[in-house]
N, C-alpha and C positions, 0 to 999 in steps of 0.2 A: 444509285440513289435509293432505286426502293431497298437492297441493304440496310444502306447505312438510318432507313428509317427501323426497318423491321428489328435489326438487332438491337438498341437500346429498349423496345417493348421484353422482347426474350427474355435481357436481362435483369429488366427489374423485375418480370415476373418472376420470375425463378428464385432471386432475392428474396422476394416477398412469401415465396413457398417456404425458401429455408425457412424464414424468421416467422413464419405462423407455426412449423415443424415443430422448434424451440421453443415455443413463448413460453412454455408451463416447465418445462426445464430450466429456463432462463430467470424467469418470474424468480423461483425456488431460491435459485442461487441468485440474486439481485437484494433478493428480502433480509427483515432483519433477523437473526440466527438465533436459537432457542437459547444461548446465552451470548446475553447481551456487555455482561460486564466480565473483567478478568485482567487478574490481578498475578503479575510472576516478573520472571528475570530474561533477560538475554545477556547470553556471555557472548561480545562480538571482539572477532578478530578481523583486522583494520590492513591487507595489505600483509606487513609483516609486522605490525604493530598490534600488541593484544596478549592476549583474550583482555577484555574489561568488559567488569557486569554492571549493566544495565536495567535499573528497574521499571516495571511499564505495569500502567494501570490503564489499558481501554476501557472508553464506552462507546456503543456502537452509535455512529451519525452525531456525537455529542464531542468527542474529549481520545485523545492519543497524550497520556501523560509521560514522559520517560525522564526521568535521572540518575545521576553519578555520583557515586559515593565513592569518596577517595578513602583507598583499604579497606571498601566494607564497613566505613566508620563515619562517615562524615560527608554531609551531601555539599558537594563543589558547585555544582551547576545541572539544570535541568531545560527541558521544552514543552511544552504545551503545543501539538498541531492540531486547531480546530478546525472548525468548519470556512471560518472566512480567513483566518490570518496563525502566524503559527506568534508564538512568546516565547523567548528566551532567557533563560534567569541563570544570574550568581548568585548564590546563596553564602560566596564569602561575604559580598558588601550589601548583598542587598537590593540589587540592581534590577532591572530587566528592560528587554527593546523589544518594539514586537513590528515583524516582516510581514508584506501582503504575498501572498504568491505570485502575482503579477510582477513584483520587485524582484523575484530571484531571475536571474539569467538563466535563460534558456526553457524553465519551467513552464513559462504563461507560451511560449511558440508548440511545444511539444504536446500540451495539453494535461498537465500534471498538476489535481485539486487532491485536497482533504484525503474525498473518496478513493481516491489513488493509491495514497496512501497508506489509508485504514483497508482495501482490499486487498493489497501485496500484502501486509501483515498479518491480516484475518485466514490467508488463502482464500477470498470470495473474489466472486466474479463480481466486473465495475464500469460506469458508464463516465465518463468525463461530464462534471457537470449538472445530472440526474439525480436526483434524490428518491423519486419515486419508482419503484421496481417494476410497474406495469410499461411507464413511459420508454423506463431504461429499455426493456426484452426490447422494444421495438425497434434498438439498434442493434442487437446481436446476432450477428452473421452464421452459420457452419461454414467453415472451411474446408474442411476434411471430414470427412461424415464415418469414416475407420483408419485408424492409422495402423492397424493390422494387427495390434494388441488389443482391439474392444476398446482403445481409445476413440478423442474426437479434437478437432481443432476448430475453435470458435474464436470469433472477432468483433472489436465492435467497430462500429462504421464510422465513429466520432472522433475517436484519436488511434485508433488502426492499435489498438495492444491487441495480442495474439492471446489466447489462452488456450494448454496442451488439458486435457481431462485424461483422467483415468476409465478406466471402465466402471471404477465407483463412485466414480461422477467427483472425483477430489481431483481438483488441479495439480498438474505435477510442474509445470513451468509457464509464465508470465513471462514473456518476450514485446519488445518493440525497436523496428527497423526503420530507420533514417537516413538520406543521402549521406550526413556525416557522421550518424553513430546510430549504435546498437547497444540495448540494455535487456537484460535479462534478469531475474530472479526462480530460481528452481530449488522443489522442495524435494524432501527426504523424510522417510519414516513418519510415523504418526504419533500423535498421545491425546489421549481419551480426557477430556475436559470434564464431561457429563454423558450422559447414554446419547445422546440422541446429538453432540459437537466435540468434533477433536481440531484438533493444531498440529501442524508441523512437526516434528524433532529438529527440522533444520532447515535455513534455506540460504545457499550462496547467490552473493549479489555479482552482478558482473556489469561496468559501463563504462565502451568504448569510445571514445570520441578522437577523432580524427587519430593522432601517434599515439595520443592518451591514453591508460587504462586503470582502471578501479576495483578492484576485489575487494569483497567482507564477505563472512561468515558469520551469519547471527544463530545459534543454538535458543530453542525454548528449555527452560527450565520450571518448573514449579508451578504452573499455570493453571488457577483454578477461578472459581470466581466470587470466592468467598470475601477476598480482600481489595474489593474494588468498591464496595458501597461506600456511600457519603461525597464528600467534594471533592473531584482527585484534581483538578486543575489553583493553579498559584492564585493567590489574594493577591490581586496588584494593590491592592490598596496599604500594604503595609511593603511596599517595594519604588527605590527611586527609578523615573524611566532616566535613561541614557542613549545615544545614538547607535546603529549597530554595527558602525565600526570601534567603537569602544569595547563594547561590547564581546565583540568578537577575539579583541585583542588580549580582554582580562580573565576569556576563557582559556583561552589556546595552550598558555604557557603551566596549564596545570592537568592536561590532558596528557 
């Protein structure tokens, strides 16, 4: 008995030391990043279906714009993933439906928001749920305090993603393990945005679910942050809504 009182103290103290260890490392990478907007391509290969370029305008906490231009000529369909619900548009008819994350399967059980997101694509560290970067550190774990390269493995406590660092503090892979599946995102190479923020050159996706599996490969291209300013998200107002099974249906067949 006295055990099993004593060791729950152990461990959250210990908890509590990582996560005081962290806070100012964690803070850093929680915060928002000396560029805020950016504006380039991703050429993503689907499986075996691909390359198709992608073009994305982030804004940091605000707007994940992306769309598709069929041949580099003519924009087919797009998304808008904000903060509370993501919009989907045809830009043949004009159309758009817009999804809560709560509505997507499997999303709202796994703990997958906005900030989820925008932190796989940013490369940043992310709290499910958190907006605020002081409140966030107070869920970041060390897992691994050396991974024997001068790396580290950090976690948050809220939806258990894994995240692998480098020795210069840039993430090299976003992982998360489930009774029925395991998803990953790992990056590759670097490109220098600004002095002081870079981006990826690339990151493959990987998610397994039960017999199921999922590969992409998304490349950065051209990413700077010159061509992100003004409104990068759809004017619903000059778009008809539709159901998103329709929706889904009037995209697919031009993908």
């Amino acid at each position: 008995m006295m055990l099993c009182m004593v060791l729950p103290v152990v461990s959250c103290r210990t908890a509590r030391l990582q996560k005081s260890a962290l806070k100012e490392e964690a803070v850093l990478m929680l915060a928002e990043p000396s560029v805020t907007d950016l504006s380039g391509r991703f050429s993503v290969t689907y499986g075996t279906s691909g390359p198709f370029t992608v073009r994305a305008r982030m804004r940091w906490n605000k707007c994940i714009h992306l769309s598709y231009n069929a041949l580099g000529l003519m924009e087919v369909c797009g998304v808008d993933i904000l903060p509370d619900r993501i919009v989907l548009v045809n830009r043949l008819n004009d159309t758009y439906s817009t999804v809560n994350y709560s509505d997507i399967p499997y999303l709202d059980g796994i703990k997958v928001d906005f900030r989820t997101v925008q932190g796989i694509l940013w490369n940043r560290l992310f709290v499910y749920g958190m907006a605020d970067p002081v409140q966030a550190s107070g869920h970041i774990d060390l897992i691994t305090a050396n991974t024997g390269d001068g790396g580290k493995v950090l976690a948050d406590d809220v939806s258990d993603f894994r995240f692998n660092l480098e020795q210069d503090g840039c993430i090299s892979r976003i992982s998360k393990t489930a009774m029925l599946y395991k998803a990953s995102a790992a990056y590759s190479g670097k490109t220098a945005v600004s002095q002081t923020f870079s981006l990826p050159s690339q990151m493959n996706v990987s998610v397994v679910f039960g017999s199921k599996s999922i590969t992409a490969r998304l490349r950065y291209s051209g990413f700077s942050s010159a061509g992100a300013s003004g409104e990068i998200s759809y004017d619903q107002s000059e778009l008809d809504k539709i159901p998103v099974s329709e929706m889904l249906k009037s995209v697919k067949k031009y993908l």
